[in-house]
N, C-alpha and C positions, 0 to 999 in steps of 0.2 A: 601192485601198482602203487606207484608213490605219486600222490598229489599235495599240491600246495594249494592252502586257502588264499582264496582273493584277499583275505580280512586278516591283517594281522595287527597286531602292536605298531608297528612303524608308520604301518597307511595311516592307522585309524590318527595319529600324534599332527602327521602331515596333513590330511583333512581338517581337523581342529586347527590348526594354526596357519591353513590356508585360509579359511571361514572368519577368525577372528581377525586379520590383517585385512580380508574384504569388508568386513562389519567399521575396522576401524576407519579404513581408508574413506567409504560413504561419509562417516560423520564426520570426519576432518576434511572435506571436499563440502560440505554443507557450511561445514563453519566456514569457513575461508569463503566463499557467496554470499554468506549473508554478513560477515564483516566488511567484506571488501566490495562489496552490489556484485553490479552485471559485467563492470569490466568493463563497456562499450560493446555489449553483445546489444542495447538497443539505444534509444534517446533519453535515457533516463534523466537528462541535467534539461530538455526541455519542456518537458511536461509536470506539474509539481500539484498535487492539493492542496490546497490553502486551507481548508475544510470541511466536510462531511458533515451529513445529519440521517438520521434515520425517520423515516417519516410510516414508518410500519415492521412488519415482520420482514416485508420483502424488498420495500421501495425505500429509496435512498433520493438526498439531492448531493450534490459536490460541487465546492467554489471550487473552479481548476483555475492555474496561469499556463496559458500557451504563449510561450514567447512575453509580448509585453500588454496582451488580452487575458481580460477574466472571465470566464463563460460559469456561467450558474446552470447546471447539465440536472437531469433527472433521469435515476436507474434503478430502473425494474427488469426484471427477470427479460432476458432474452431481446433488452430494450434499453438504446442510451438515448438522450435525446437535448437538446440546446434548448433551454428555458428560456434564457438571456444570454446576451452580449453586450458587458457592462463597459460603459462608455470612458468611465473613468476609473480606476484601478479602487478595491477595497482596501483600507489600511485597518486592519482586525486588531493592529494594536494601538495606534490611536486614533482618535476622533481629527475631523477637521481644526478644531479650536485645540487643540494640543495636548487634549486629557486624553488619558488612558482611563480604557473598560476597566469597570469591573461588575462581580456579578459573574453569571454561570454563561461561558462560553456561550453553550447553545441557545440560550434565549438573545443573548448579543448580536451571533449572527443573524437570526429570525428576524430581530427588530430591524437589524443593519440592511436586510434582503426586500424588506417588507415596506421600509423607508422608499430605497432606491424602485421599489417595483410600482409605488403609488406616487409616487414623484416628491415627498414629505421630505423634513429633514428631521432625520433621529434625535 
């Protein structure tokens, strides 16, 4: 009886280089997503972070702009929630009087957050 094996040289070349062209194609489809965003798969140009803070391991706060509103949001695990709704827009790169921050982001925005939440001026 003559049988031929499933397994030979040719399968095994064509497997291999079926595999290496699916491996390449993922990363070249990865890259081209994160160069080029979503495309308009969502709203990405109306939603934007102005700035993030960590306030622990797990909790976070985020300056967002929706449209031409800034919401000061707080996010914890399983949980987003609206701190504020800042009346007049933050400018994180300058001041009212026309100087620019300096100093460590994070502390800028804190003082910037903590102004606006106690009614002071920074």
């Amino acid at each position: 009886m003559d049988t031929v094996s499933p397994i030979n040289a040719n399968g095994l070349v064509e497997l291999l280089l079926g595999l290496i062209f699916v491996v390449f194609l993922i990363f070249a489809l990865a890259w081209a997503f994160k160069r080029f965003g979503n495309g308009g798969l969502g709203m990405s140009g109306l939603i934007k972070v102005i700035a993030a803070m960590s306030l622990g391991n797990r909790d976070r706060i985020a300056l967002i702009s929706v449209g031409d509103k800034q919401l000061l949001i707080g996010i914890s695990p399983g949980r987003i929630s609206t701190l504020h709704v800042l009346e007049e827009p933050i400018d994180l790169l300058n001041d009212k009087d026309g100087e620019s921050f300096s100093g460590d982001f994070k502390h800028e925005l804190a003082n910037k957050i903590q102004s606006l939440l106690t009614g002071e001026k920074a």
